[in-house]
Predicted model as a PDB file, atoms N, CA, C, CB and O in Angstrom, pLDDT in the B-factor column:
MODEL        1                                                                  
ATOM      1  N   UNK A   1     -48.262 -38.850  38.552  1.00 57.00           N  
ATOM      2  CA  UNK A   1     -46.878 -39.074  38.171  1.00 57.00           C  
ATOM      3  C   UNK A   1     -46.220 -37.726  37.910  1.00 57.00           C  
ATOM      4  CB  UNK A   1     -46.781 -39.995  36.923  1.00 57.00           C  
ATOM      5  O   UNK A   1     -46.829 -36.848  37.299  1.00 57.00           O  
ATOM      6  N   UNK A   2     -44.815 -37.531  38.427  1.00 66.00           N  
ATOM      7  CA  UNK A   2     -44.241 -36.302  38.578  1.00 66.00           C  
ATOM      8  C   UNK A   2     -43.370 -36.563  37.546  1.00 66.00           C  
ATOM      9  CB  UNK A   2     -43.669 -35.884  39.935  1.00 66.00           C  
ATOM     10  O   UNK A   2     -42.969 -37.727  37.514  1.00 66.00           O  
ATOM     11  N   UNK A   3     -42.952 -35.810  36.679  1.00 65.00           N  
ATOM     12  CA  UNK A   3     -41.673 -35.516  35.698  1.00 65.00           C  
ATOM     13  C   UNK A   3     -39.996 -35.501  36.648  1.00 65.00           C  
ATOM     14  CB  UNK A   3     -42.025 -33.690  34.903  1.00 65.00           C  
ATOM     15  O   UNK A   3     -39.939 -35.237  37.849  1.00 65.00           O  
ATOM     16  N   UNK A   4     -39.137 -35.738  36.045  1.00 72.00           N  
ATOM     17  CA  UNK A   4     -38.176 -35.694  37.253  1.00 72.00           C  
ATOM     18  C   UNK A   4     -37.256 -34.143  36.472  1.00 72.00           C  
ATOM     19  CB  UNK A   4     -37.016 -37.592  37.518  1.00 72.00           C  
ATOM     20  O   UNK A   4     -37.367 -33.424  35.479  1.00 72.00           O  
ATOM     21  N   UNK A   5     -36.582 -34.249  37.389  1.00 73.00           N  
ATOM     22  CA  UNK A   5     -36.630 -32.428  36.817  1.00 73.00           C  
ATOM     23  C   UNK A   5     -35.218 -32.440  36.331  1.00 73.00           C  
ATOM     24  CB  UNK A   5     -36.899 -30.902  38.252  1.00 73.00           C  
ATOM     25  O   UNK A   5     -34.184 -33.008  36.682  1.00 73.00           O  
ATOM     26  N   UNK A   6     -35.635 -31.422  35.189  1.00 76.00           N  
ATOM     27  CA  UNK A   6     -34.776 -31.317  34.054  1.00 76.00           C  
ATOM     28  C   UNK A   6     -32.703 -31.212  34.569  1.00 76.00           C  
ATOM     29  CB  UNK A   6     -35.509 -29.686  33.205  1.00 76.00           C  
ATOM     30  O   UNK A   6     -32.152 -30.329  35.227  1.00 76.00           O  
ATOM     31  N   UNK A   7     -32.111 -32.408  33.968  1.00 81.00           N  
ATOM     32  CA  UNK A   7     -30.557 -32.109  34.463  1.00 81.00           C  
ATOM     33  C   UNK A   7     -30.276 -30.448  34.450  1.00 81.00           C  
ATOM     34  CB  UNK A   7     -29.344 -32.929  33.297  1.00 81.00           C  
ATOM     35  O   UNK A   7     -30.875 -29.646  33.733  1.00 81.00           O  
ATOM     36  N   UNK A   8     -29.273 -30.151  35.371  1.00 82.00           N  
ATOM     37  CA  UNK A   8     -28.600 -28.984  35.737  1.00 82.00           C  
ATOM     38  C   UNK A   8     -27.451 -28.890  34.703  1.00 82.00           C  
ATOM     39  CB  UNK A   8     -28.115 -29.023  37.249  1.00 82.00           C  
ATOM     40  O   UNK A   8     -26.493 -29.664  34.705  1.00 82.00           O  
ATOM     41  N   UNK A   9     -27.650 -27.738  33.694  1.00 82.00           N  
ATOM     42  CA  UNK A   9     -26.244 -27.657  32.611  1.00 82.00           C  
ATOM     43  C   UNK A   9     -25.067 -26.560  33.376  1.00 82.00           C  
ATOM     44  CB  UNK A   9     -26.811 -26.835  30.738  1.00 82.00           C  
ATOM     45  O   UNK A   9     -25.155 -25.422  33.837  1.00 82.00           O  
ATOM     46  N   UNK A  10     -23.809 -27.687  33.215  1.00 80.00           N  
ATOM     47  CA  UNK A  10     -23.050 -26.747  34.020  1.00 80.00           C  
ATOM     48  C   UNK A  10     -22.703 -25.609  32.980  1.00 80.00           C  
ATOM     49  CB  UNK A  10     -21.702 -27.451  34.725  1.00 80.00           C  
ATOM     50  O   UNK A  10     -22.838 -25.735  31.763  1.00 80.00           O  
ATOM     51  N   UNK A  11     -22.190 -24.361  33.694  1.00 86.00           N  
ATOM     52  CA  UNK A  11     -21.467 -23.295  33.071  1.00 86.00           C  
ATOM     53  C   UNK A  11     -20.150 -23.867  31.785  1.00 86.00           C  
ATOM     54  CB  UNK A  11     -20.761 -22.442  34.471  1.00 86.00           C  
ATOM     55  O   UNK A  11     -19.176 -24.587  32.001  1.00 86.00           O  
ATOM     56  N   UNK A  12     -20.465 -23.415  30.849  1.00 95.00           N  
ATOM     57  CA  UNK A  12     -19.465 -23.824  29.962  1.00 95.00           C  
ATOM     58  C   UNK A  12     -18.651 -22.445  29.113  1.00 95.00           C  
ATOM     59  CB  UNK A  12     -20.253 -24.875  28.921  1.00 95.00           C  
ATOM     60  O   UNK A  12     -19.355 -21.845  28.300  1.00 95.00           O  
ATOM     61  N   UNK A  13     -17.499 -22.062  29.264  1.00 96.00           N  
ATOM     62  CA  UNK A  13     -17.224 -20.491  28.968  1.00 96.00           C  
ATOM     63  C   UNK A  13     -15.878 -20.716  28.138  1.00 96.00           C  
ATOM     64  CB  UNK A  13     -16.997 -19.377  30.516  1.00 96.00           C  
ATOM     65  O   UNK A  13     -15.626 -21.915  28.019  1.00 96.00           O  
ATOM     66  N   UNK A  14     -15.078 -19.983  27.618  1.00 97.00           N  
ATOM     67  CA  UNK A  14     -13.473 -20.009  26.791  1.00 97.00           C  
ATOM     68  C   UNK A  14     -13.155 -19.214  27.921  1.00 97.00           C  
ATOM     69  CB  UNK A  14     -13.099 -19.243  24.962  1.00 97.00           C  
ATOM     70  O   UNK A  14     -14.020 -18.416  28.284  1.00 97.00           O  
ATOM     71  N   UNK A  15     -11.785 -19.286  28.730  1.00 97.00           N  
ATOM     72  CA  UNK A  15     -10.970 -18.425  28.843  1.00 97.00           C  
ATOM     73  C   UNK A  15     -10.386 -17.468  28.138  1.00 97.00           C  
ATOM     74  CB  UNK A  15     -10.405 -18.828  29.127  1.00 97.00           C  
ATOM     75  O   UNK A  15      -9.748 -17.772  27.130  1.00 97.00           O  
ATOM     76  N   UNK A  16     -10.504 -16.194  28.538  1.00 97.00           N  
ATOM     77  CA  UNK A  16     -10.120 -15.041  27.806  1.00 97.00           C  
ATOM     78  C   UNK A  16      -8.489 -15.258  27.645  1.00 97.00           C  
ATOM     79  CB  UNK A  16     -10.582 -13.609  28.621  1.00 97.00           C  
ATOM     80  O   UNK A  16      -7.931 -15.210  26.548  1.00 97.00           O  
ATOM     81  N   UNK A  17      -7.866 -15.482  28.780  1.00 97.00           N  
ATOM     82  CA  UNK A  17      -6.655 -15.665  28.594  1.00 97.00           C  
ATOM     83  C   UNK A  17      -5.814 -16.865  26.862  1.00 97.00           C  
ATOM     84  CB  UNK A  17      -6.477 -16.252  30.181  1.00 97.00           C  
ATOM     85  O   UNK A  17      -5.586 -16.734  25.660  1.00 97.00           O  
ATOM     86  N   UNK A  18      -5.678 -17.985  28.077  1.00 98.00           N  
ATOM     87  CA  UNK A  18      -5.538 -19.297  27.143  1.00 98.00           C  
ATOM     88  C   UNK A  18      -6.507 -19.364  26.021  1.00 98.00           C  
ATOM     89  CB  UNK A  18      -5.755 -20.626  27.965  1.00 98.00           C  
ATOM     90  O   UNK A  18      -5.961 -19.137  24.942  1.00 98.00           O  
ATOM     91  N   UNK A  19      -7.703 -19.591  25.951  1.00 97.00           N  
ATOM     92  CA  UNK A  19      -8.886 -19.426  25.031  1.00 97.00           C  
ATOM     93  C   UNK A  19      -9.241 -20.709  24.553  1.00 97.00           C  
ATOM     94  CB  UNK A  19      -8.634 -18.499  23.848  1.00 97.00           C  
ATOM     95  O   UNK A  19      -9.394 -21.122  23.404  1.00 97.00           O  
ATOM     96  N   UNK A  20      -9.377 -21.450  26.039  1.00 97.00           N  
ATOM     97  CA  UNK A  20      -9.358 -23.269  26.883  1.00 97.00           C  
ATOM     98  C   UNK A  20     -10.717 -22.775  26.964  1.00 97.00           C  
ATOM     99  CB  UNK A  20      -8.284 -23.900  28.755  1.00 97.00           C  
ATOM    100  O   UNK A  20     -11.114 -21.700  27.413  1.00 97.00           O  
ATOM    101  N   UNK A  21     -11.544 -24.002  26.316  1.00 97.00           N  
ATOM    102  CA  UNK A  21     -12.963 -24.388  27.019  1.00 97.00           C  
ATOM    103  C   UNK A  21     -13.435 -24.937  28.521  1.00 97.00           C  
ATOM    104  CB  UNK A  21     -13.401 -25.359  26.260  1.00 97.00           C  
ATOM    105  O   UNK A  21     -13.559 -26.147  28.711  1.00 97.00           O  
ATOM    106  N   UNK A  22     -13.664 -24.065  29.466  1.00 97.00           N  
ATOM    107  CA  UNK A  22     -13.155 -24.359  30.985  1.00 97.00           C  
ATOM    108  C   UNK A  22     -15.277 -24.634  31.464  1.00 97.00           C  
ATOM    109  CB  UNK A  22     -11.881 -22.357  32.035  1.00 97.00           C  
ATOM    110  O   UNK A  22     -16.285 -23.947  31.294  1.00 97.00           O  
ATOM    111  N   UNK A  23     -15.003 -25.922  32.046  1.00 95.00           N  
ATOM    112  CA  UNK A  23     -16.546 -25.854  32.619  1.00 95.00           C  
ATOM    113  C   UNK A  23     -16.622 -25.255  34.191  1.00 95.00           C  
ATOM    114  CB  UNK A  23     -17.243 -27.528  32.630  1.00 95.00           C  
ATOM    115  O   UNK A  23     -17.700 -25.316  34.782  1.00 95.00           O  
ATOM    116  N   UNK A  24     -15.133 -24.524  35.018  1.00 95.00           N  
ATOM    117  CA  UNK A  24     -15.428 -23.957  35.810  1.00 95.00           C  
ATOM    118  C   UNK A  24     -14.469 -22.987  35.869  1.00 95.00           C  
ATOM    119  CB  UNK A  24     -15.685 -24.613  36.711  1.00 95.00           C  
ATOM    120  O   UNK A  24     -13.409 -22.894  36.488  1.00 95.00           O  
ATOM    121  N   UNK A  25     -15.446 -21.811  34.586  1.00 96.00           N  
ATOM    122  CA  UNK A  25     -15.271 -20.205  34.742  1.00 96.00           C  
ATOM    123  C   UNK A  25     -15.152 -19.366  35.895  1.00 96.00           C  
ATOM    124  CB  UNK A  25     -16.239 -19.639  34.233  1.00 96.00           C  
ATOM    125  O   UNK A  25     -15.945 -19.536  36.821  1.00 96.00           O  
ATOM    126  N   UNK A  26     -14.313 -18.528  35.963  1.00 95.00           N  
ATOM    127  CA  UNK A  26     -14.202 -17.477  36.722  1.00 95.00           C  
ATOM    128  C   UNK A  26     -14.468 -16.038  35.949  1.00 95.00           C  
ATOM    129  CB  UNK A  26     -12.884 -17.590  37.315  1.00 95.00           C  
ATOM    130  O   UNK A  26     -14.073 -15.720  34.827  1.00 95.00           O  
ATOM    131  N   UNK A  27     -15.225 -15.291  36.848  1.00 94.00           N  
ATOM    132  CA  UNK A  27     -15.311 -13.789  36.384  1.00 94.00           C  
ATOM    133  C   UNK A  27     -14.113 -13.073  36.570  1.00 94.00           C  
ATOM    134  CB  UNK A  27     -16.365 -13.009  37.104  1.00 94.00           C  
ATOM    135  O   UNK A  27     -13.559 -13.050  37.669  1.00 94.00           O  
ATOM    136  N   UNK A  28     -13.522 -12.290  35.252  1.00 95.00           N  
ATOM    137  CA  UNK A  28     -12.094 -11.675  35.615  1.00 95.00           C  
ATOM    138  C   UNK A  28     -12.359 -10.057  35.471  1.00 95.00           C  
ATOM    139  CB  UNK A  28     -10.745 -12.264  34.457  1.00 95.00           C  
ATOM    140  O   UNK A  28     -11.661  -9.233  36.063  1.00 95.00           O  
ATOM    141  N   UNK A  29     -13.562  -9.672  34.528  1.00 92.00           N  
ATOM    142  CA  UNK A  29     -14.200  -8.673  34.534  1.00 92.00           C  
ATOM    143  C   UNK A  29     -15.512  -8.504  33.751  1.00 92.00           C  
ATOM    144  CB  UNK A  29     -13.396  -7.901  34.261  1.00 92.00           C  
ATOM    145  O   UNK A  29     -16.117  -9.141  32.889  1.00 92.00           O  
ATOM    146  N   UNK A  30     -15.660  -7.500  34.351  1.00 88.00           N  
ATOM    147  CA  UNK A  30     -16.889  -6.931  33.861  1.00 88.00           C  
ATOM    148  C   UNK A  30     -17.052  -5.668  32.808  1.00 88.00           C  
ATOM    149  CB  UNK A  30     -17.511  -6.584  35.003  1.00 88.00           C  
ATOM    150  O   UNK A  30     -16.591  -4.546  33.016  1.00 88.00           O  
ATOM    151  N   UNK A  31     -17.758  -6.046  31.701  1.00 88.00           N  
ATOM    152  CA  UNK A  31     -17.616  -4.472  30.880  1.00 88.00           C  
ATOM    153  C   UNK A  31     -19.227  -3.998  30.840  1.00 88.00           C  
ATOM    154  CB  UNK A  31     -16.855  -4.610  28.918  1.00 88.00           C  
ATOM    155  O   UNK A  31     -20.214  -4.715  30.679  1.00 88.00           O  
ATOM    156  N   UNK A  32     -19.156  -2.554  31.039  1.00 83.00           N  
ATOM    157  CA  UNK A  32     -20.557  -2.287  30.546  1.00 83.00           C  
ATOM    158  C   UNK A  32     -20.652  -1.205  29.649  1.00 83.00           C  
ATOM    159  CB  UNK A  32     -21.472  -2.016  31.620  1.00 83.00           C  
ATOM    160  O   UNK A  32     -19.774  -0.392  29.360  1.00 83.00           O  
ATOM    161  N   UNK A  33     -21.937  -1.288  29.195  1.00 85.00           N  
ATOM    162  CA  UNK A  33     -21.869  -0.458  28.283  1.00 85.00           C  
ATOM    163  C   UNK A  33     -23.347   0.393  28.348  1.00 85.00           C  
ATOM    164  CB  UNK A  33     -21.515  -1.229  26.981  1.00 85.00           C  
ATOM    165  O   UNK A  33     -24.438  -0.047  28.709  1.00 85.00           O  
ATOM    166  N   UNK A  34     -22.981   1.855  27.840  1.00 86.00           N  
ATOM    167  CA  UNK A  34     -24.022   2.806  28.274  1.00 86.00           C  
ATOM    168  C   UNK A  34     -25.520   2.215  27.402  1.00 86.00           C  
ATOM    169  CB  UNK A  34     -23.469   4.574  27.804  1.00 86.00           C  
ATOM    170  O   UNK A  34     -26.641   2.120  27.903  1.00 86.00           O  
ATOM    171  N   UNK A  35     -25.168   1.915  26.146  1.00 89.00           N  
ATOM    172  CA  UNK A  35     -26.834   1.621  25.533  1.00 89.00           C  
ATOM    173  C   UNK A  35     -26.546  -0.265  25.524  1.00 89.00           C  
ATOM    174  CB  UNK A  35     -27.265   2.585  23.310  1.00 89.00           C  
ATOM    175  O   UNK A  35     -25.567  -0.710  24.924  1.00 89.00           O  
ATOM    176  N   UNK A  36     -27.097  -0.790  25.935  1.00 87.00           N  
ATOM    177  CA  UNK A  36     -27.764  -2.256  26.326  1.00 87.00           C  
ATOM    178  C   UNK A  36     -26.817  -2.983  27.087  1.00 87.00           C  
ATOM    179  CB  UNK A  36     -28.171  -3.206  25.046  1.00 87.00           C  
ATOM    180  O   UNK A  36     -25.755  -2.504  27.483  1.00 87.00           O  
ATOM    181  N   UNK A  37     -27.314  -4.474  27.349  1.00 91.00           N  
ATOM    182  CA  UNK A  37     -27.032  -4.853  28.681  1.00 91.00           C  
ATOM    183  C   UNK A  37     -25.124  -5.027  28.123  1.00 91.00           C  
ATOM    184  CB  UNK A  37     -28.161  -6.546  29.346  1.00 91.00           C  
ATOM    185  O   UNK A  37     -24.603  -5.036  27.008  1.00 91.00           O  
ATOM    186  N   UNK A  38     -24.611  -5.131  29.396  1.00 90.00           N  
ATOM    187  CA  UNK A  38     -23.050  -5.329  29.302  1.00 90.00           C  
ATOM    188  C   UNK A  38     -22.748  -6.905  29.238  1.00 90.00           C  
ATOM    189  CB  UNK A  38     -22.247  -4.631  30.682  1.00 90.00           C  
ATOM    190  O   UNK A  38     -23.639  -7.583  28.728  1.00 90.00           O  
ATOM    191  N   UNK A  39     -21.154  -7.828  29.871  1.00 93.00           N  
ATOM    192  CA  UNK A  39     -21.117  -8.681  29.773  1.00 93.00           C  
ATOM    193  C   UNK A  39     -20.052  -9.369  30.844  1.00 93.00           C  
ATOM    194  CB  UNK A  39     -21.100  -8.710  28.624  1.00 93.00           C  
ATOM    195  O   UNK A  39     -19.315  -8.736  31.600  1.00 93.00           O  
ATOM    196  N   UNK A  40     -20.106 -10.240  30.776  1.00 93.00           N  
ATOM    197  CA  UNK A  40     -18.705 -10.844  31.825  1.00 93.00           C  
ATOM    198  C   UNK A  40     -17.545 -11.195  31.030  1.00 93.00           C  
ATOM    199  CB  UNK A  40     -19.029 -12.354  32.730  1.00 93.00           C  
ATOM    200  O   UNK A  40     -17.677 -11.523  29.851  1.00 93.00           O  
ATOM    201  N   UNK A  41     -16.614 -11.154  31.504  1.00 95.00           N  
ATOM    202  CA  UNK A  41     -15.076 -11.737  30.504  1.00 95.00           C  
ATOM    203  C   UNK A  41     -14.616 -13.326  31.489  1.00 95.00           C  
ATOM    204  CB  UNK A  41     -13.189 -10.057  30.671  1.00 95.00           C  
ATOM    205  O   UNK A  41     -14.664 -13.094  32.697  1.00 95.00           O  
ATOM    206  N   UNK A  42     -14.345 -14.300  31.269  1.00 97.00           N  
ATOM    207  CA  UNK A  42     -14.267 -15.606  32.449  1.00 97.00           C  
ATOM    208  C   UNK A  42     -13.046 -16.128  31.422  1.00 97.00           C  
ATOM    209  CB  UNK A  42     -16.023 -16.953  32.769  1.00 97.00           C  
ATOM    210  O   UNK A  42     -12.903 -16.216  30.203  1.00 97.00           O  
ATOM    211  N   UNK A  43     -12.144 -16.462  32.779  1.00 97.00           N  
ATOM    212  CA  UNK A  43     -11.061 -17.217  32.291  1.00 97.00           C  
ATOM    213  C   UNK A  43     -11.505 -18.253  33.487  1.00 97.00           C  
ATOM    214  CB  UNK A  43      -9.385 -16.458  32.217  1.00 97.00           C  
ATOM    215  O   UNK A  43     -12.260 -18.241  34.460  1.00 97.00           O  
ATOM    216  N   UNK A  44     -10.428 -19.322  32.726  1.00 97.00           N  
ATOM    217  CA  UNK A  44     -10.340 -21.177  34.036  1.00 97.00           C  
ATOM    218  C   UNK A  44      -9.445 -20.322  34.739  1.00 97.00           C  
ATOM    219  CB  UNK A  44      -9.360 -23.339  33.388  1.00 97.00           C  
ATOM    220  O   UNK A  44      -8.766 -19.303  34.622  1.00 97.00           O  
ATOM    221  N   UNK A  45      -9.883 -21.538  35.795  1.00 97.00           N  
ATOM    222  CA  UNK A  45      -9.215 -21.208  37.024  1.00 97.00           C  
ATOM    223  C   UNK A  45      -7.459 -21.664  37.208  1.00 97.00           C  
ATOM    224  CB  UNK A  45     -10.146 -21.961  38.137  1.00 97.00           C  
ATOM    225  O   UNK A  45      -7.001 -21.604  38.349  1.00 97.00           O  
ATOM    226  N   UNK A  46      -6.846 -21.959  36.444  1.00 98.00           N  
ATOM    227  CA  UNK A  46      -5.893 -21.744  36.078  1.00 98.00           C  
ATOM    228  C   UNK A  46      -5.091 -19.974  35.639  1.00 98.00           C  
ATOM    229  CB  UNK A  46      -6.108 -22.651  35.226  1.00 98.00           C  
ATOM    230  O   UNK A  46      -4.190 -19.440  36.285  1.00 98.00           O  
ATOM    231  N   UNK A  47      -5.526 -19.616  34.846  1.00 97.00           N  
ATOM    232  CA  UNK A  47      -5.269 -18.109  34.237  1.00 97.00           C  
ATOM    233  C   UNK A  47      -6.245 -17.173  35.010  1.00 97.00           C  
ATOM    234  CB  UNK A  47      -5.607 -17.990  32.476  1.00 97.00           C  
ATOM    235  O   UNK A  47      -6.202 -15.979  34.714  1.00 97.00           O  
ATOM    236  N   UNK A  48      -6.964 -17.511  35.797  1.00 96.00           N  
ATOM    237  CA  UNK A  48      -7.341 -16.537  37.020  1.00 96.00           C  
ATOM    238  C   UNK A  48      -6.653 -15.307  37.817  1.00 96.00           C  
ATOM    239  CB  UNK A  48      -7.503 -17.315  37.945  1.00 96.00           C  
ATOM    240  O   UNK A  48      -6.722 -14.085  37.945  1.00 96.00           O  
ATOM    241  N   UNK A  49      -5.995 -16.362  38.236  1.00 96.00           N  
ATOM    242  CA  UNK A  49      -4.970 -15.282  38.895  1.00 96.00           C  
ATOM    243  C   UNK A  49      -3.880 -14.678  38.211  1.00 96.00           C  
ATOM    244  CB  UNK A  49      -4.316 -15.822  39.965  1.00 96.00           C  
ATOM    245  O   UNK A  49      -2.909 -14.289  38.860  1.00 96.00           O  
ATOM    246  N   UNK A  50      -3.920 -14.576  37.196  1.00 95.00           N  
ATOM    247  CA  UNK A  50      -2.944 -13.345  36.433  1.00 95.00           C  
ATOM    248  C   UNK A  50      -3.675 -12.255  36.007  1.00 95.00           C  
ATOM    249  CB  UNK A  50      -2.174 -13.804  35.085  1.00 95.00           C  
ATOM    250  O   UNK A  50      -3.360 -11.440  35.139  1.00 95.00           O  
ATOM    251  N   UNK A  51      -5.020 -12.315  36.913  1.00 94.00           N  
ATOM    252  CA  UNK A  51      -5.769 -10.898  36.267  1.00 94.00           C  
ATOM    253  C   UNK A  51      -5.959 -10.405  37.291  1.00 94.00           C  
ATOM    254  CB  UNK A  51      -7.124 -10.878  35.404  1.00 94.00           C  
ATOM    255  O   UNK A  51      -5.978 -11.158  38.266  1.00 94.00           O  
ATOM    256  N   UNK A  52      -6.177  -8.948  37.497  1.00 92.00           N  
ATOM    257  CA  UNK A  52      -6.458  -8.267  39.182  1.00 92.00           C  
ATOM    258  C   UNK A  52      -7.850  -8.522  39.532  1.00 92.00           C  
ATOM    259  CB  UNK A  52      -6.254  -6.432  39.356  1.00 92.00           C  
ATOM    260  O   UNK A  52      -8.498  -9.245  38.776  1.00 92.00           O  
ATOM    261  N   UNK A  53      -8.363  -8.065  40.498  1.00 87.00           N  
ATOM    262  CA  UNK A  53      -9.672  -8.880  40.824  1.00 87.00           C  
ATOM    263  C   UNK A  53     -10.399  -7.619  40.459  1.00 87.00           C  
ATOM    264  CB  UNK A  53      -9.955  -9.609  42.513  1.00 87.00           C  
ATOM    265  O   UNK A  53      -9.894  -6.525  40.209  1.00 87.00           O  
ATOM    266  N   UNK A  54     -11.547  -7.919  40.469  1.00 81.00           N  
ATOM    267  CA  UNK A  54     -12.794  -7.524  40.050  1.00 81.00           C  
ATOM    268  C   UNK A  54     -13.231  -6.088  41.209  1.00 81.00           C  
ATOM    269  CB  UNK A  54     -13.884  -9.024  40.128  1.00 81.00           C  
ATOM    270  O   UNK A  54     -13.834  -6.444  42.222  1.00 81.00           O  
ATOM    271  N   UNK A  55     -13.092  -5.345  41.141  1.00 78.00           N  
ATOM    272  CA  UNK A  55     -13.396  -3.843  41.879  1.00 78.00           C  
ATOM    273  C   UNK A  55     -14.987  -4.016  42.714  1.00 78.00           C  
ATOM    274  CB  UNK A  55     -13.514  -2.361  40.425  1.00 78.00           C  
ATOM    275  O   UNK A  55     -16.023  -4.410  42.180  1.00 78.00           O  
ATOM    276  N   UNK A  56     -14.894  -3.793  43.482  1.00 78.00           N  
ATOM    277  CA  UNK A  56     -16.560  -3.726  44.227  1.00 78.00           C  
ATOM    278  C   UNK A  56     -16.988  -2.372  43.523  1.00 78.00           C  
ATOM    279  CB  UNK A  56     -16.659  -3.549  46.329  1.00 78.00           C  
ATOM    280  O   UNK A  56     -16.348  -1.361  43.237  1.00 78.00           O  
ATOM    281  N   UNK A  57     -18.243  -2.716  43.360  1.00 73.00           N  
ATOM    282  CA  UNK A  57     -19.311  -1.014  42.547  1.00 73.00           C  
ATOM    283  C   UNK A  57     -18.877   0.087  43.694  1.00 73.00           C  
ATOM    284  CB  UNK A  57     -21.813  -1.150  42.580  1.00 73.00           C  
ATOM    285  O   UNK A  57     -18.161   1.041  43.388  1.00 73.00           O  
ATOM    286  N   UNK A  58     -19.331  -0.100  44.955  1.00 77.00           N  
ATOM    287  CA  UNK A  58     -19.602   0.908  45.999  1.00 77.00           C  
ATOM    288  C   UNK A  58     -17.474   1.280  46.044  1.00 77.00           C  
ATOM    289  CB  UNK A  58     -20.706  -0.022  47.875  1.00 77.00           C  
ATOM    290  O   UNK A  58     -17.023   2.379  46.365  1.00 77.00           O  
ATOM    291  N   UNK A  59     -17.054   0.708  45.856  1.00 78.00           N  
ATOM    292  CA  UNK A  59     -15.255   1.491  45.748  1.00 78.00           C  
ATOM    293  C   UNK A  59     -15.154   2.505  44.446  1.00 78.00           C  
ATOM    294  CB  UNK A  59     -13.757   0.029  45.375  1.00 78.00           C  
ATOM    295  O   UNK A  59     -14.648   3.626  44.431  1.00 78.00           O  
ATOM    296  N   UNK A  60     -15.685   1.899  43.525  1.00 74.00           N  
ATOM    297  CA  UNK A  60     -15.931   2.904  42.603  1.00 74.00           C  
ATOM    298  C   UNK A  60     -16.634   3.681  42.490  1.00 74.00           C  
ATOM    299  CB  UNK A  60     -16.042   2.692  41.839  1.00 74.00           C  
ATOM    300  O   UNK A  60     -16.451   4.556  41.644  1.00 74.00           O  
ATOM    301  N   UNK A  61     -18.060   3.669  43.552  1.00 77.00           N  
ATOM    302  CA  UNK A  61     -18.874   4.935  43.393  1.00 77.00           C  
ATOM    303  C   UNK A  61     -18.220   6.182  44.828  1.00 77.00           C  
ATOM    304  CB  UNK A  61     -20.865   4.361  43.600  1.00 77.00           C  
ATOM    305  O   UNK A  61     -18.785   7.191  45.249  1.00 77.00           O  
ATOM    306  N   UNK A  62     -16.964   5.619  45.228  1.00 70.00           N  
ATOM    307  CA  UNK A  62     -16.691   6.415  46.114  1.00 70.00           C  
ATOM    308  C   UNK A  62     -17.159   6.224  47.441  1.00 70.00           C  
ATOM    309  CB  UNK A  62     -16.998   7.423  45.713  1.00 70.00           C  
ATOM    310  O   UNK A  62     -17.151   7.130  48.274  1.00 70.00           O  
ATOM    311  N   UNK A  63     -17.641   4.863  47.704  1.00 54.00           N  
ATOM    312  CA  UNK A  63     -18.168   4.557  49.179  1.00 54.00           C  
ATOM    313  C   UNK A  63     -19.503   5.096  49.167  1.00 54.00           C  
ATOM    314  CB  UNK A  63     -17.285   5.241  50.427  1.00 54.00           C  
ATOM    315  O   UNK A  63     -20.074   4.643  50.160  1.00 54.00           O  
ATOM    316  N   UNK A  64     -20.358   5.935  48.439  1.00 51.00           N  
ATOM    317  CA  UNK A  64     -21.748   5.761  48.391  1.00 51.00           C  
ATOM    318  C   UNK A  64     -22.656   5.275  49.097  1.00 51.00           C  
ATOM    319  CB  UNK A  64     -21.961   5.327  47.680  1.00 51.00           C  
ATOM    320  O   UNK A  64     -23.824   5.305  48.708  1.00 51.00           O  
TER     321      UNK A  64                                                      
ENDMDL                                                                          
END                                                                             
């Protein structure tokens, strides 16, 4: 007899914007930080698009 496998918990995040409990977050940025791991910032997909998008690494490392 097999176990049936454990439900899938969806993503559950606040919008940074509104500061709405949204179960489908968007990444609006990214912060990091030099001593330990960094973090994501997620607004709903509503207040999404009033933020600029998210920079690719390799544009910021200068095409690298």
């Amino acid at each position: 007899m097999t176990d049936p496998s454990p439900a899938r918990r969806l993503p559950v995040r606040m919008c940074v914007h509104c500061e709405r409990i949204t179960d489908s977050p968007v990444v609006v940025s990214e912060v990091h930080q030099s001593s330990g791991p960094g973090f994501n910032v997620y607004a709903c997909p509503e207040c999404a698009p009033h933020f600029p998008p998210v920079p690719d690494v390799l544009d910021l490392l200068g095409g690298a």
